[in-house]
C-alpha positions as CSV (number, residue, x, y, z in Angstrom):
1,X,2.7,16.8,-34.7
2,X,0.1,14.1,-33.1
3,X,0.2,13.1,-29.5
4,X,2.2,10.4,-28.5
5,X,0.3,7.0,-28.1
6,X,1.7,6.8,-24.6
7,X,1.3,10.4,-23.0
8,X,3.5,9.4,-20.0
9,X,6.2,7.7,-22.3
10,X,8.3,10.5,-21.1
11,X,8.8,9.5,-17.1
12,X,10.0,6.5,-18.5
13,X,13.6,8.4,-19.4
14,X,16.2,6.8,-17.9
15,X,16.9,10.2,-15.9
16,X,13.5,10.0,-14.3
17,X,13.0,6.4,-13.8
18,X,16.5,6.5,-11.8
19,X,14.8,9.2,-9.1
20,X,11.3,7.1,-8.8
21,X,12.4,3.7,-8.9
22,X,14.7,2.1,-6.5
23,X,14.5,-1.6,-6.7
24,X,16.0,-4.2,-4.5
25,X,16.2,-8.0,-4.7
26,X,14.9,-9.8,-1.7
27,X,18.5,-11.5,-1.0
28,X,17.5,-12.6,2.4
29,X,13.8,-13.2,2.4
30,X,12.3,-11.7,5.7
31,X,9.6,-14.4,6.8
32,X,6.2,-13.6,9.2
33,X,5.8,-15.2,11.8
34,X,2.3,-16.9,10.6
35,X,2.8,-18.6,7.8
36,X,2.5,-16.5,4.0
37,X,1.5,-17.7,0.6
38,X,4.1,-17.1,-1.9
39,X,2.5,-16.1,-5.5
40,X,4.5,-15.2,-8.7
41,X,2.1,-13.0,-11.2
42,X,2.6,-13.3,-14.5
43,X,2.7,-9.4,-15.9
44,X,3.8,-10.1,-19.4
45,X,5.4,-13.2,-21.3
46,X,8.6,-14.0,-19.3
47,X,8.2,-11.5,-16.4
48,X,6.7,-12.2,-13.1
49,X,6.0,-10.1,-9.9
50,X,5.9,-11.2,-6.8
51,X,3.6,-10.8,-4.0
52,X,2.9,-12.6,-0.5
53,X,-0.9,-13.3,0.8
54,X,-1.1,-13.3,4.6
55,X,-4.3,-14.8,5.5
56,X,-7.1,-14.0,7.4
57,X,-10.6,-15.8,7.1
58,X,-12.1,-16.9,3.8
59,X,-14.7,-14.5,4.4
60,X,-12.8,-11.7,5.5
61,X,-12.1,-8.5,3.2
62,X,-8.6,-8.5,1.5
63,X,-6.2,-5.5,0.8
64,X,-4.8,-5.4,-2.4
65,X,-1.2,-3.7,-1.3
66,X,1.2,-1.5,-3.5
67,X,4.1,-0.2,-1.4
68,X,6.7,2.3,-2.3
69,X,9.5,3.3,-4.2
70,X,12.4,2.0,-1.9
71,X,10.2,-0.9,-0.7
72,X,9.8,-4.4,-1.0
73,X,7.4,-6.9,0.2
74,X,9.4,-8.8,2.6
75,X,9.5,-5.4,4.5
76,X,5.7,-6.0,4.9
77,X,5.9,-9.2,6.8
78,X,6.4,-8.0,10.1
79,X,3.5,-5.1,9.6
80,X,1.3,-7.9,8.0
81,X,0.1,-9.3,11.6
82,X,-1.5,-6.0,12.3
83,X,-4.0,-6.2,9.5
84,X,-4.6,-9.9,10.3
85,X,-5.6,-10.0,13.8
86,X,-8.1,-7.5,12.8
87,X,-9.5,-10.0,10.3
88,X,-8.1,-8.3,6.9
89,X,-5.7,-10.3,4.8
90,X,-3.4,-8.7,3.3
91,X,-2.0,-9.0,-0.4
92,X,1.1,-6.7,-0.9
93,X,2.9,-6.7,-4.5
94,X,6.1,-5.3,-5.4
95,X,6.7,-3.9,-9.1
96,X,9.0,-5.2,-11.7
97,X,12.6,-5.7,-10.5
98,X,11.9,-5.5,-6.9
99,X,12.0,-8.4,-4.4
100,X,11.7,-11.7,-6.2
101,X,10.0,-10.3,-9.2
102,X,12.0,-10.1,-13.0
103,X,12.4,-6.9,-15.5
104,X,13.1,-3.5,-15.3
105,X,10.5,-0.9,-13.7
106,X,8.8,2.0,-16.0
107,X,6.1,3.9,-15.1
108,X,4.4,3.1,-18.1
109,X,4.7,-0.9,-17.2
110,X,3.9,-0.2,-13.0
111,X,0.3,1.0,-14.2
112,X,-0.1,-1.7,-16.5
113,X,0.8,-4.3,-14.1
114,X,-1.5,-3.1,-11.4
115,X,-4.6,-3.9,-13.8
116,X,-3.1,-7.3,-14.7
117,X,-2.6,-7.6,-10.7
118,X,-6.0,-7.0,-9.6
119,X,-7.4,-9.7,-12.2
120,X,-4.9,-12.1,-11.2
121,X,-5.9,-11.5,-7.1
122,X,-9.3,-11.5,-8.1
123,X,-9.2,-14.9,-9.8
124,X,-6.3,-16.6,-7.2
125,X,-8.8,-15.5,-4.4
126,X,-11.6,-16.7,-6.3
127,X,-10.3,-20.0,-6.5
128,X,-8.8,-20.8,-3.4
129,X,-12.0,-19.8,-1.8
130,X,-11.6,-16.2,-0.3
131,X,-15.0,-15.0,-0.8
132,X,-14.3,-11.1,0.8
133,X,-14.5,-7.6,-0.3
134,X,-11.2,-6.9,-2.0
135,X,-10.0,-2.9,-1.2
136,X,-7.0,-1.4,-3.1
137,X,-4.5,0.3,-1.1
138,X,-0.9,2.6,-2.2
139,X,1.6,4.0,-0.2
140,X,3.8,6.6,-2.2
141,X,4.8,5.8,-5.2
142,X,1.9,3.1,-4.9
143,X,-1.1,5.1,-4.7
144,X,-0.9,5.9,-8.3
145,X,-1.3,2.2,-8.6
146,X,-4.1,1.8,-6.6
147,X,-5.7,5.2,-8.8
148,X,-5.3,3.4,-11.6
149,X,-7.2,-0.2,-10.5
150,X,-9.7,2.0,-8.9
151,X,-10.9,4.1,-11.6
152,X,-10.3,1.5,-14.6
153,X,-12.4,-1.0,-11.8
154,X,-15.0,1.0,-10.0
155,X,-17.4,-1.6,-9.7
156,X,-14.7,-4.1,-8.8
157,X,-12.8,-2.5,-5.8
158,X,-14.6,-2.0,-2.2
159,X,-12.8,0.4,-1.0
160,X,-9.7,2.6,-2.2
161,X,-6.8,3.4,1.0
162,X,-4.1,6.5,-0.3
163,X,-1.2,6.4,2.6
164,X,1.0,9.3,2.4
165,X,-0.1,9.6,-1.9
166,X,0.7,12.5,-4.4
167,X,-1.7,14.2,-6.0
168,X,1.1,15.8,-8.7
169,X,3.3,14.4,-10.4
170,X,5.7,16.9,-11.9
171,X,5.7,18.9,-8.8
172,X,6.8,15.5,-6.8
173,X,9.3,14.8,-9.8
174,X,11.1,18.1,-8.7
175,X,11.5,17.5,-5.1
176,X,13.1,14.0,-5.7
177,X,15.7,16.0,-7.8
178,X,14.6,15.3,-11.2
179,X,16.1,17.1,-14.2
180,X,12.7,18.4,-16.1
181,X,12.5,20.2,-19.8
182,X,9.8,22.3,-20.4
183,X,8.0,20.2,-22.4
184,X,7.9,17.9,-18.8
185,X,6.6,20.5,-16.7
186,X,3.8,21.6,-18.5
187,X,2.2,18.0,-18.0
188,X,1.8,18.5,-14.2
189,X,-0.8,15.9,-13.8
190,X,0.3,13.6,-16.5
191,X,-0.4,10.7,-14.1
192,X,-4.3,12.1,-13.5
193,X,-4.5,11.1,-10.0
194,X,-7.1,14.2,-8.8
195,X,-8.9,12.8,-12.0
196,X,-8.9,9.0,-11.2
197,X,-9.7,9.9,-7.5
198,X,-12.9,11.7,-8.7
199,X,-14.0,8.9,-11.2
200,X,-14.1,6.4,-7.8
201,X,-17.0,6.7,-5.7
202,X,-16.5,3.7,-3.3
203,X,-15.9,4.2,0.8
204,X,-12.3,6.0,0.7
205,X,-9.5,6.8,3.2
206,X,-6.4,8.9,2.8
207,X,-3.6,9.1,5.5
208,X,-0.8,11.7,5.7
209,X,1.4,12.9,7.8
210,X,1.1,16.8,8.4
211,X,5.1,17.1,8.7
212,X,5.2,14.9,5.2
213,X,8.4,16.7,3.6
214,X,8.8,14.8,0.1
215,X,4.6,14.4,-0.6
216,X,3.3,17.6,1.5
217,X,-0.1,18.0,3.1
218,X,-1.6,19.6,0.2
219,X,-1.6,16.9,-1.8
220,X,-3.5,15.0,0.2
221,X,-6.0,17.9,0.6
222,X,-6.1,17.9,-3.0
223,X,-6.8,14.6,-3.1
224,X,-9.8,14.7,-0.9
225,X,-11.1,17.5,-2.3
226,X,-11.4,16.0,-5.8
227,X,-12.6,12.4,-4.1
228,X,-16.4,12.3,-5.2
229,X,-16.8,9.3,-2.7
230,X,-20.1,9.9,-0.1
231,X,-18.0,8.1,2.4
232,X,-14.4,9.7,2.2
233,X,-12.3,10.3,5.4
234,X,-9.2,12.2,5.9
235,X,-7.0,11.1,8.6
236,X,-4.0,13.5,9.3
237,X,-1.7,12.2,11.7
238,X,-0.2,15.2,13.1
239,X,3.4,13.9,13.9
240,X,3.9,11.9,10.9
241,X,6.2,12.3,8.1
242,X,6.6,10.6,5.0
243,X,8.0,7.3,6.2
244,X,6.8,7.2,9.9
245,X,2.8,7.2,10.3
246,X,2.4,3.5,11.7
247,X,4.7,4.4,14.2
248,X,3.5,7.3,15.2
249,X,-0.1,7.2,14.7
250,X,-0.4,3.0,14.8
251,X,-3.6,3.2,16.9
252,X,-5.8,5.7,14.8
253,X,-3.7,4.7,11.6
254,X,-5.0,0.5,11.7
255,X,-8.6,1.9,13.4
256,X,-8.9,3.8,10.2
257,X,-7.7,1.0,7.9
258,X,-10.0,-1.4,9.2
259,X,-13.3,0.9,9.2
260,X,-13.4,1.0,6.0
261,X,-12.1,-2.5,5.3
262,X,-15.1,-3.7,6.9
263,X,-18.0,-1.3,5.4
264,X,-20.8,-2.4,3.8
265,X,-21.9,0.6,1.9
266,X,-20.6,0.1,-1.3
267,X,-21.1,-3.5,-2.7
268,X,-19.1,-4.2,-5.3
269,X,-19.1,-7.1,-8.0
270,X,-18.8,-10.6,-5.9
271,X,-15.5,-12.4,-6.2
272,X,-16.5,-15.8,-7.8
273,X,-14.7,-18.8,-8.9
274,X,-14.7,-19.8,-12.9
C-alpha cells in the first residue's frame, strides 16, 4: 500500500484532536492596557485567525507568538507589556476556533496556518512600516508551530524561542490520555520536531521547567541536543512546571527572551514593503 499523502492525517482523528485541542471563544475580550492592533488572517477561503500586535518601535524586533493548547490570545494581553517595555513587540496568534478566529482545529491545518501566518506578519509589518527582525516563538502545543515556520523559513526567521516544547509526539499523545493503535505508536516523531530543530541554524532559546510533568525535561534536552544553531542556549528554570515559568523564573525568563530578540548574529532576509 503507498503512504498516505498526508503522514500526520492520523492526529487529526477525532479521538486525538479532542486531547490536543481545547479551543475557546474570546466571549469577553480581555484588553491591555496600551493600546493593541486587532488583525484577522485570512488562513483559507472563509476562515480567519485572529491575532493582536502590541507595539513597540518601528525598528524594534517582533515576536511571532503561538501559545498553547488551552490558550488564547486575550490571555496574552496582560503578559504583552513585559516584552514591550523591553522594546519587542509582540504578535501572538491563536489557531483555528480559538478566540475570535473561525473553523475547526487539526493538526494538519495548525501547521499549515503557521506558514500562511508568517507571510501574512511579514507583509502586514512590511507595510505598516515595522522594519525589525521578526523571531518565531511556541509555547506547548505551539512550538511545533514555530518548528515548522522555522525550518520551511530559515532565511526568513531571526531567531527561533521553544517555551516549555515537546520534542515527541506520540510519547506526549500518551500522557495527555490518548487512545493510540499500533500503527500510531510506531510514528513517534511523526511531527519531526528534533528534525526541524536541526535544519534551523539561527540564534535559538529553549525554556523549561525542570519539574515540567506533562512535557518533561528530556524533551527539551533532546531538543537542544539536535539544535545545530552556533548560538543555542538552554535555560532551565529550576522551579517551573509546565504552566508556571514566567512566574517563577520572570527575571531570567524575559532576560533570556530579550537576548536573543536583540542579536545581531544571524541576519536574515530584510522585511520590505511591496
Amino acid at each position: 500500500m503507498p503512504d498516505s499523502p498526508n503522514p500526520i492525517a492520523w492526529m487529526d482523528r477525532d479521538d486525538i484532536l479532542g486531547v490536543i485541542f481545547h479551543p475557546r471563544s474570546e466571549d469577553s475580550p480581555n484588553r491591555a492596557a496600551r493600546p493593541a492592533q486587532e488583525l484577522s488572517i485570512p488562513v483559507v477561503s472563509n476562515v480567519t485567525v485572529g491575532a493582536r500586535f502590541h507595539a513597540a518601535g518601528k525598528e524594534d524586533p517582533v515576536i511571532l507568538f503561538f501559545h498553547g493548547n488551552g490558550e488564547i490570545v486575550a490571555d496574552y494581553d496582560p503578559i504583552a507589556g513585559f516584552y514591550t517595555k523591553r522594546k519587542v513587540s509582540f504578535l501572538p496568534v491563536d489557531y483555528r476556533g480559538y478566540g475570535r478566529s473561525k473553523g475547526t482545529p487539526t493538526v494538519t491545518t495548525m501547521l499549515q496556518d503557521a506558514g500562511t501566518v508568517f507571510e501574512f506578519a511579514r507583509g502586514w509589518l512590511a507595510r505598516n512600516g515595522y522594519t525589525g527582525r521578526l523571531l518565531v516563538m511556541g509555547r506547548s502545543l505551539g512550538s511545533a508551530s514555530a518548528l515548522e515556520v522555522a525550518s520551511s523559513h530559515p532565511d526568513r526567521v531571526a531567531g527561533l524561542i521553544i517555551d516549555s516544547g515537546f520534542a515527541h509526539v506520540v510519547p506526549l499523545l500518551q500522557r495527555l490520555g490518548a487512545e493510540l493503535t499500533p500503527e500510531d505508536i510506531r510514528h513517534k516523531d511523526a511531527l519531526h520536531q528534533t528534525d526541524k530543530i536541526r535544519s534551523y541554524k539561527g540564534p535559538t532559546l529553549i525554556i523549561h521547567g525542570a519539574m515540567d510533568q506533562i512535557i518533561p525535561f528530556q524533551d527539551a534536552r533532546d531538543l537542544f541536543a539536535a539544535s545545530a544553531s552556533p548560538s543555542k542556549k538552554l535555560l532551565t528554570i529550576p522551579d517551573g512546571d509546565h504552566n508556571n515559568l514566567m512566574l517563577v523564573g520572570y527575571n531570567d525568563y524575559m532576560a533570556a527572551v530579550s537576548n536573543i530578540a536583540k542579536q545581531t548574529t544571524h541576519q536574515p532576509e530584510r522585511i520590505r514593503a511591496g
